[in-house]
C-alpha positions as CSV (number, residue, x, y, z in Angstrom):
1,X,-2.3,4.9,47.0
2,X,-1.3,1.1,46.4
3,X,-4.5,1.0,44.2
4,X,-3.3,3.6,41.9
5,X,0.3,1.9,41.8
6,X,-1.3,-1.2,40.4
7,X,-3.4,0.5,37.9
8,X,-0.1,2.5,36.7
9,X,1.8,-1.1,36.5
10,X,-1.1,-2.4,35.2
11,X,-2.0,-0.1,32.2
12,X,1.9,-0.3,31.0
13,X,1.4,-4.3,30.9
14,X,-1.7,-5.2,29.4
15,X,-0.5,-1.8,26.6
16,X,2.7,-4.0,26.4
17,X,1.6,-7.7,26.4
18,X,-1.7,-6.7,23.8
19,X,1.2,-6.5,20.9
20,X,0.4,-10.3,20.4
21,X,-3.3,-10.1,20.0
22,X,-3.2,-6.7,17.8
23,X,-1.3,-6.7,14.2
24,X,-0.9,-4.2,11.6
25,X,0.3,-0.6,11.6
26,X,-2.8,1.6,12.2
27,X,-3.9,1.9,15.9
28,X,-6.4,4.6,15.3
29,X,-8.0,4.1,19.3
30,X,-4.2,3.8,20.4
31,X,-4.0,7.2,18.8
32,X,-7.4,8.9,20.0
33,X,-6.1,7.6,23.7
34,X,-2.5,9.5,22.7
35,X,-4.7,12.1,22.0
36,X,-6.1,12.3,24.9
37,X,-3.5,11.8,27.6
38,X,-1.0,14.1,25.9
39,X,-4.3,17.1,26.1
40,X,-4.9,15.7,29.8
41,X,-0.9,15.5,31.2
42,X,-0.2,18.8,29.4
43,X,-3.1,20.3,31.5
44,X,-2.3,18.9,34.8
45,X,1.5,20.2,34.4
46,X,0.3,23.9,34.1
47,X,-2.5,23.6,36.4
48,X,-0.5,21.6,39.3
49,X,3.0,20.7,38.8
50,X,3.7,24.3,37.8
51,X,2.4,26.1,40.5
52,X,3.3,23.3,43.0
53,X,6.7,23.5,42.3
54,X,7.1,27.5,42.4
55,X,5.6,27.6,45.7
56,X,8.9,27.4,47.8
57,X,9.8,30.4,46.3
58,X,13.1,28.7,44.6
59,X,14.0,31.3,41.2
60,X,16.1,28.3,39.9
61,X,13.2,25.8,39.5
62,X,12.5,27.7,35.8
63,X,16.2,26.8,34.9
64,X,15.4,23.2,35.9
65,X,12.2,23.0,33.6
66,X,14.4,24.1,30.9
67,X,16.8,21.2,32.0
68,X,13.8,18.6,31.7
69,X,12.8,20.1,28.7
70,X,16.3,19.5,27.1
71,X,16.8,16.2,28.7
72,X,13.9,14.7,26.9
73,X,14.9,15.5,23.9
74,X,18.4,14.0,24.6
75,X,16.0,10.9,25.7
76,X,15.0,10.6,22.3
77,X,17.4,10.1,20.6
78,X,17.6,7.0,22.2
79,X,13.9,5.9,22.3
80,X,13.2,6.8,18.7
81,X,9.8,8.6,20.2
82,X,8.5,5.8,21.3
83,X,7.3,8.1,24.5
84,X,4.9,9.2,22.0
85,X,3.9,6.0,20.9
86,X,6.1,6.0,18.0
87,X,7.3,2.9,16.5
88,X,10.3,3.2,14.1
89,X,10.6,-0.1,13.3
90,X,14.4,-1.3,12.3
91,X,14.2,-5.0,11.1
92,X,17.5,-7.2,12.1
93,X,18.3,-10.7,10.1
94,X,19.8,-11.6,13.8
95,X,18.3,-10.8,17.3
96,X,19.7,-7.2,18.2
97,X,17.8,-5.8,21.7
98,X,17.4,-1.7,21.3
99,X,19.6,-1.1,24.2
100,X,19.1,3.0,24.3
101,X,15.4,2.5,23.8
102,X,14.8,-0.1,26.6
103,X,17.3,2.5,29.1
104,X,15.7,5.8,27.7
105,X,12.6,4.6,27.9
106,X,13.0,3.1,31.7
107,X,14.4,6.2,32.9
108,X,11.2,8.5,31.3
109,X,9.0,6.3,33.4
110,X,11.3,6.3,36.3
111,X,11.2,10.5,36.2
112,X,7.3,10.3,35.5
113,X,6.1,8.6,38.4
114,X,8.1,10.9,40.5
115,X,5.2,13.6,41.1
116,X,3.1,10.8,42.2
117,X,4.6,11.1,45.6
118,X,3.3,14.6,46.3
119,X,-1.0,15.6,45.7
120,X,-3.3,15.4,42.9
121,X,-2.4,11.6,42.7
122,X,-5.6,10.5,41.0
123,X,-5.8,13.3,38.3
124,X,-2.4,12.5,37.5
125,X,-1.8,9.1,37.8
126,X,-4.8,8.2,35.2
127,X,-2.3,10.7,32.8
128,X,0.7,8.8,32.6
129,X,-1.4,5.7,33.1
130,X,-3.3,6.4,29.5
131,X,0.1,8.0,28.1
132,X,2.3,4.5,29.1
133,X,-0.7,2.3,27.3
134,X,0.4,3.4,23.9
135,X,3.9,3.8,24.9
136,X,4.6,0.4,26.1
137,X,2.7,-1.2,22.9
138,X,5.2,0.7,20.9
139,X,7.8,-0.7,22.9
140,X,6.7,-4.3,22.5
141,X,6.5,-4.1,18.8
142,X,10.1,-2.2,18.7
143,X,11.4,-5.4,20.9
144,X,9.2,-8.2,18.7
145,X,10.7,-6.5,15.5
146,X,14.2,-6.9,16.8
147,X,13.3,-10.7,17.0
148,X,13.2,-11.0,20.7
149,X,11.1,-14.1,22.0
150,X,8.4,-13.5,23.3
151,X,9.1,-14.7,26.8
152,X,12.1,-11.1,27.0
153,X,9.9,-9.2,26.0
154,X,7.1,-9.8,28.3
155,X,10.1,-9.4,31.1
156,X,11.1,-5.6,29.3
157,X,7.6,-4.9,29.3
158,X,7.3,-6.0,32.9
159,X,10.6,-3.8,33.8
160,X,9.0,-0.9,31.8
161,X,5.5,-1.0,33.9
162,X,7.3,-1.2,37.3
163,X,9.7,2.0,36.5
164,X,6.7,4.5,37.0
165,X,6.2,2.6,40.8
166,X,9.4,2.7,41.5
167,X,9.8,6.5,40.8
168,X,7.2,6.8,43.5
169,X,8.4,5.5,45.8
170,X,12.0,7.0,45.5
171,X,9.8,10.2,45.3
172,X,8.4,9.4,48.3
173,X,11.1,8.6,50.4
174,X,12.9,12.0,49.1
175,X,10.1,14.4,50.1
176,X,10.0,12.4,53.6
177,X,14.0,13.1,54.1
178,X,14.7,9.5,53.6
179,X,17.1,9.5,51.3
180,X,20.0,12.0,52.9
181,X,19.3,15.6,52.9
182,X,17.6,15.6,49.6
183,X,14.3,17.0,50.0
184,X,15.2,20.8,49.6
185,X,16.1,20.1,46.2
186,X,12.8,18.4,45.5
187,X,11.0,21.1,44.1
188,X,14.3,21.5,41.3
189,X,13.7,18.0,40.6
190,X,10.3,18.4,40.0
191,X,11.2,20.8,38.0
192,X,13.0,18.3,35.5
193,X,9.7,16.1,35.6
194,X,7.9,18.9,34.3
195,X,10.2,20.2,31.4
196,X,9.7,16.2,30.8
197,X,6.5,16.4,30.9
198,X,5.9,19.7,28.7
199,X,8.0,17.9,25.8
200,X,6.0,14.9,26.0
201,X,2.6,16.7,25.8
202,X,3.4,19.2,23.3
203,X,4.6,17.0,21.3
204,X,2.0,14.5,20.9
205,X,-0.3,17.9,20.6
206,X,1.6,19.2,17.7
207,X,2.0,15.5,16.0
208,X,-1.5,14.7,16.2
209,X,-1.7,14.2,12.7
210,X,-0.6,15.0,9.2
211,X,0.6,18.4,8.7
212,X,-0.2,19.5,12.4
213,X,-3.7,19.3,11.7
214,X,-7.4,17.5,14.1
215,X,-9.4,15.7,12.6
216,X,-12.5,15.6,14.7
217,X,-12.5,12.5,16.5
218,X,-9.1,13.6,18.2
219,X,-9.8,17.4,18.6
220,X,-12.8,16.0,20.6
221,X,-10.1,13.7,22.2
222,X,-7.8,16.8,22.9
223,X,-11.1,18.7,24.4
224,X,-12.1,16.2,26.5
225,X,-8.5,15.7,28.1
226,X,-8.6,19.4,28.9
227,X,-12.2,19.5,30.3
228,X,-11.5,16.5,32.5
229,X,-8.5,18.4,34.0
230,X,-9.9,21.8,34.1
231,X,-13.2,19.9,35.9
232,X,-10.8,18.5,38.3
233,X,-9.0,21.5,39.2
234,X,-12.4,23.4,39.7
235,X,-13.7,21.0,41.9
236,X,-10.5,21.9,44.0
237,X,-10.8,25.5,44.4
């Protein structure tokens, strides 16, 4: 599992720190990989987490998807999108750090690596992986535009990539018992991840580009997101 930690930590970095070789506002690849991850994490929520989570039998885990659902968009507000890969760029004359993004941001990636702790680590893992590449690029252009040196924000980047990790392993120790008497609520707290994750997905989905409309290149990026997920889950069966 360590492996798939790095690659998580890893993949939020090099997304973050590549803001210093890359200029300009059009990321098209950023975009087609968007694409992509949204179609792939929206698939492994309904074919996994879903199901996973309504095993135990607990009627209330739909009321916490709702939850997760809402909470994310309360997360927004904050983080300007930037879970999306948004980058709503506010120049400052004088160094001003985007406080509710940097927090808002953290806790999404906290929540996210949270199912990691449970099955279907790979499939899922390489989701938020591919969704935190674009995410944390926004994030280091948000932080750059704010006239922060660059030596902050390769430390916020660095903070951002070990919040997915960390979720793990708090995950981890809650499904075990570890942490107090917490693990029969773990299926309800999955079901916040997943209302996060349904936002997140949809939501790149419907913003894929102008007017709600695919162009080819990303409908074969959505497509292949899908198939990957759907091949996965058949291989399981």
């Amino acid at each position: 599992m360590y492996w798939k930690l790095i690659l998580l930590f890893l993949s939020a970095f090099l997304g973050g720190v590549s803001v210093f070789l890359f200029k300009g506002g059009s990321h098209k690849q950023l975009k087609l990989v968007l694409s992509f991850s949204g179609a792939y994490l929206f698939s492994i929520t309904v074919l996994h987490l879903i199901p996973d989570a309504y095993h135990g039998n607990d009627h209330l885990v739909g009321v916490f998807i709702l939850i997760g659902f809402i909470f994310q968009i309360v997360l927004e507000q904050f983080s300007d999108g930037i879970e999306h890969g948004h980058m709503h760029l506010h120049h400052h004359d004088k160094a001003a750090f985007p406080l509710g993004i940097m927090v808002s941001l953290c806790l999404h990636g906290f929540l996210e690596g949270m199912p990691l702790a449970r099955g279907y680590q790979t499939q899922l893992v390489f989701g938020i992986a591919l969704h935190h590449i674009p995410a944390a690029f926004a994030l280091g252009t948000v932080l750059l535009a704010n006239h922060q040196s660059r030596t902050k924000t390769v430390f916020f980047i660095v903070l951002f990539a070990s919040m997915a990790p960390t979720g793990y392993f708090f995950s981890d120790a809650l499904s075990n018992g570890g942490v107090g008497n917490l693990q029969q609520y773990f299926n309800r707290i999955m079901g916040v991840v997943i209302g996060i994750f349904l936002h997140i997905s949809t939501t790149i989905l419907f913003e894929a580009g102008p007017d709600h409309t695919f162009n080819r290149r990303k409908l074969i990026a959505v497509l292949l997101g899908v198939g990957i997920a759907l091949g996965g889950f058949i291989t399981e069966l």
